[in-house]
C-alpha positions as CSV (number, residue, x, y, z in Angstrom):
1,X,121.9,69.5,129.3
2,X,117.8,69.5,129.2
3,X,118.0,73.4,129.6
4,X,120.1,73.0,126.0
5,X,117.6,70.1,124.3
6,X,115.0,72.4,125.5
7,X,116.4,75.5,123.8
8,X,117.5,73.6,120.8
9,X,113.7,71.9,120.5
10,X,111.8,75.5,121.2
11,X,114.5,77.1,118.5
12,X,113.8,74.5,116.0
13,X,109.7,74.6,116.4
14,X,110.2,78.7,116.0
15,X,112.3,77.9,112.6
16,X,109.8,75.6,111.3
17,X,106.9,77.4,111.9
18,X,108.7,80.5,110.2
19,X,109.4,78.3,107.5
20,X,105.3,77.8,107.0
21,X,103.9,80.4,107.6
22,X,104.1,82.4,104.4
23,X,102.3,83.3,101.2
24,X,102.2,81.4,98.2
25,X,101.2,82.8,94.8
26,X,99.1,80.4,91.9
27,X,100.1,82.0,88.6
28,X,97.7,80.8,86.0
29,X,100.4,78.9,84.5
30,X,100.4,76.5,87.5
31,X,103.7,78.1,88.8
32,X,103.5,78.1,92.7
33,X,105.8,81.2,94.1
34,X,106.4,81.2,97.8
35,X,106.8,84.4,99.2
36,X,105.3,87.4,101.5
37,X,102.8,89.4,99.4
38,X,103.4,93.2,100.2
39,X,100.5,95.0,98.0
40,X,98.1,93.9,95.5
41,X,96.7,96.3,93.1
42,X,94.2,96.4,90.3
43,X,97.1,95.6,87.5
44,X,100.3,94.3,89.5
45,X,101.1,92.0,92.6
46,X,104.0,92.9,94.6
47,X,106.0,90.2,96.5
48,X,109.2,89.8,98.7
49,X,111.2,86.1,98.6
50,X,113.0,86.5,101.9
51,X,113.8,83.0,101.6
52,X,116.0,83.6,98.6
53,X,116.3,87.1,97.7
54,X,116.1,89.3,101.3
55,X,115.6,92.5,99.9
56,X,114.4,92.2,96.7
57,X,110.9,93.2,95.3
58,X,109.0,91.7,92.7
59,X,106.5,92.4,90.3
60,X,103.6,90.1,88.2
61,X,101.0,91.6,86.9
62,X,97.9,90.6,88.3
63,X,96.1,88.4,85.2
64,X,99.1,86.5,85.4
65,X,98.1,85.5,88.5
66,X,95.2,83.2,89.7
67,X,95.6,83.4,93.4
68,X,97.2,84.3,96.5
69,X,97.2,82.2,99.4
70,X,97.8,84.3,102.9
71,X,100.0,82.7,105.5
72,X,96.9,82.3,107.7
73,X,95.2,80.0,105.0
74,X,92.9,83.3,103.4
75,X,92.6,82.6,99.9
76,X,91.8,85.7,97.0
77,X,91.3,84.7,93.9
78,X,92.7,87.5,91.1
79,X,92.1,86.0,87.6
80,X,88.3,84.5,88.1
81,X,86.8,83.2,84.9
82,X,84.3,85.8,83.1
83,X,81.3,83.7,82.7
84,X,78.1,84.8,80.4
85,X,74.9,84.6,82.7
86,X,73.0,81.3,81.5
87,X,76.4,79.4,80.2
88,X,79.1,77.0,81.6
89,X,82.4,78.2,80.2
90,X,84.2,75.1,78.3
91,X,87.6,75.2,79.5
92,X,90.6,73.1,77.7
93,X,92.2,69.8,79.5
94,X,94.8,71.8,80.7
95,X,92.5,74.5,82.6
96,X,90.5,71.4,84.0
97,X,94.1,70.2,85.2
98,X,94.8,73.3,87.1
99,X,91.3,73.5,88.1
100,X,92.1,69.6,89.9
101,X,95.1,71.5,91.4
102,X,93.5,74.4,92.6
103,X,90.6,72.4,93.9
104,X,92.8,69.8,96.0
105,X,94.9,72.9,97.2
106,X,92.0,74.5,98.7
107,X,89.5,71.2,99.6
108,X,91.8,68.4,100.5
109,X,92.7,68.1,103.9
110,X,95.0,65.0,104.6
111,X,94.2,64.7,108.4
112,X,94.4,60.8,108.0
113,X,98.1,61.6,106.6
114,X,99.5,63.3,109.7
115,X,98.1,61.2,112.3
116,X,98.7,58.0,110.2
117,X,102.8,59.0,110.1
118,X,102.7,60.1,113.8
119,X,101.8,56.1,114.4
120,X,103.9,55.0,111.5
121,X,107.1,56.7,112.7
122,X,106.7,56.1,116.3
123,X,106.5,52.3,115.3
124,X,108.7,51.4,112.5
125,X,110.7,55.4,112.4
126,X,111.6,57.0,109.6
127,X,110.1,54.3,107.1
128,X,106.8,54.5,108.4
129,X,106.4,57.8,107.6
130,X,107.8,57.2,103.7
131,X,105.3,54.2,103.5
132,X,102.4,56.8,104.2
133,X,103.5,59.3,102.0
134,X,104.1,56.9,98.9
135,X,100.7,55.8,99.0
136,X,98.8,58.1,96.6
137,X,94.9,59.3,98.4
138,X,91.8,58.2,97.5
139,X,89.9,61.1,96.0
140,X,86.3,61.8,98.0
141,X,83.8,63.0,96.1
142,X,82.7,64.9,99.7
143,X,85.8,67.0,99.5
144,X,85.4,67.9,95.7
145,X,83.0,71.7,95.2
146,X,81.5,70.2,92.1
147,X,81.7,65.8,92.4
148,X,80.3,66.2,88.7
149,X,83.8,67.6,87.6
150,X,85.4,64.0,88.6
151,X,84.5,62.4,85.8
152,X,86.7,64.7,83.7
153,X,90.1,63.0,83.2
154,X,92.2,65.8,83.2
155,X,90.5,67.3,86.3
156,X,91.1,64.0,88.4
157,X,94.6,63.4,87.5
158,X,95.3,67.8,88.8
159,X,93.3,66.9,91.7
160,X,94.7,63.6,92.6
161,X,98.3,65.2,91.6
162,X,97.6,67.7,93.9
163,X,96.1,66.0,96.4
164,X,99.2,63.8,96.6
165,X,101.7,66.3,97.0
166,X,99.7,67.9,100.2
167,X,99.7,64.2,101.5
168,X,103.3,63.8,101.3
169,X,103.5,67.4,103.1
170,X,101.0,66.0,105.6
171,X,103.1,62.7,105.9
172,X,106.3,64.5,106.6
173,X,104.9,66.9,109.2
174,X,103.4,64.0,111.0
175,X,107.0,62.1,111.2
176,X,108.4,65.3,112.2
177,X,106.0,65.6,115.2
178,X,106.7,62.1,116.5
179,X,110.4,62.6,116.0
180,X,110.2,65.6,118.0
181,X,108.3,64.4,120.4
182,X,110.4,61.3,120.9
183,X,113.5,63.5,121.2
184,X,111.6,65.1,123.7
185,X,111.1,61.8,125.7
186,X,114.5,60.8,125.1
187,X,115.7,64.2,126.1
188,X,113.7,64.4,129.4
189,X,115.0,61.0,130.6
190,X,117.5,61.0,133.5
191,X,120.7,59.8,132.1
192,X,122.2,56.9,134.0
193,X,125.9,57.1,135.7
């Protein structure tokens, strides 16, 4: 029987670290694609979806996306702003929005979220970690490239947005851990007859 929770706990660790470890495409419409980029060149991006379409290949061209994020957390930016040398490009609210987004993607880390839902779950389960994650994160002007940029409405709410979303991610993986490792606990118990 531990040979079986063993197996089962190894299996589902393999699956879930499948499941992460992929690419995700930023088009500059905020639209996040989640897939395995197979080549990039100077006017298209071609991508896989194996979690949807197995053999499929698609196509964007490349100024319709903004970035690529690798699987092993390498970030290429594709659509950069042109800037004139001695200017600071205006952008509209809704380029300052993405801008949050695309900074709390790349700068917010959510460390405090994973290990606060490890405690959380192991002492009041499942609600514990829910209780994290519904709590929306205080924005640090530390983890922010530019702190002058917070002062920008529309660049707050994309980052705090953002930053949310990665802290309900962060939540979630931290009640998964101490679920698993209770199982484990539970699991490697002797059973009493």
């Amino acid at each position: 029987m531990k040979a079986f929770t063993y197996l089962f706990l190894l299996f589902f660790l393999g699956a879930l670290n499948q499941t992460l470890a992929q690419d995700i495409i930023f088009k500059t419409s905020g639209e996040e694609i989640k897939a395995k980029v197979l080549e990039i060149t100077p006017d298209k991006v071609q991508y896989t979806q194996p979690a949807k379409f197995a053999d499929s290949l698609f196509t964007l061209a490349r100024k319709e996306v903004f970035m690529v994020k690798y699987a092993n957390g390498k970030n290429e930016l594709m659509h950069p702003p042109v800037e004139e040398k001695g200017t600071t490009p205006v952008l509209s609210s809704q380029d300052m929005y993405r801008q949050g987004q695309m900074d709390a993607r790349q700068y917010y880390r959510g460390t405090n979220a994973v290990l606060g839902s490890i405690g959380a779950t192991l002492l009041l389960g499942i609600p514990g970690t829910v209780l994290i994650a519904a709590i929306p994160p205080k924005v640090n002007p530390k983890e922010v490239p530019n702190p002058a940029l917070l002062s920008d409405q529309y660049y707050y709410n994309g980052y705090r947005h953002q930053a949310h979303k990665r802290k309900v991610g962060k939540a979630a993986i931290g009640g998964g851990i101490a679920l698993a490792a209770f199982v484990a606990i539970l699991a490697s118990m002797p059973s009493r007859q």
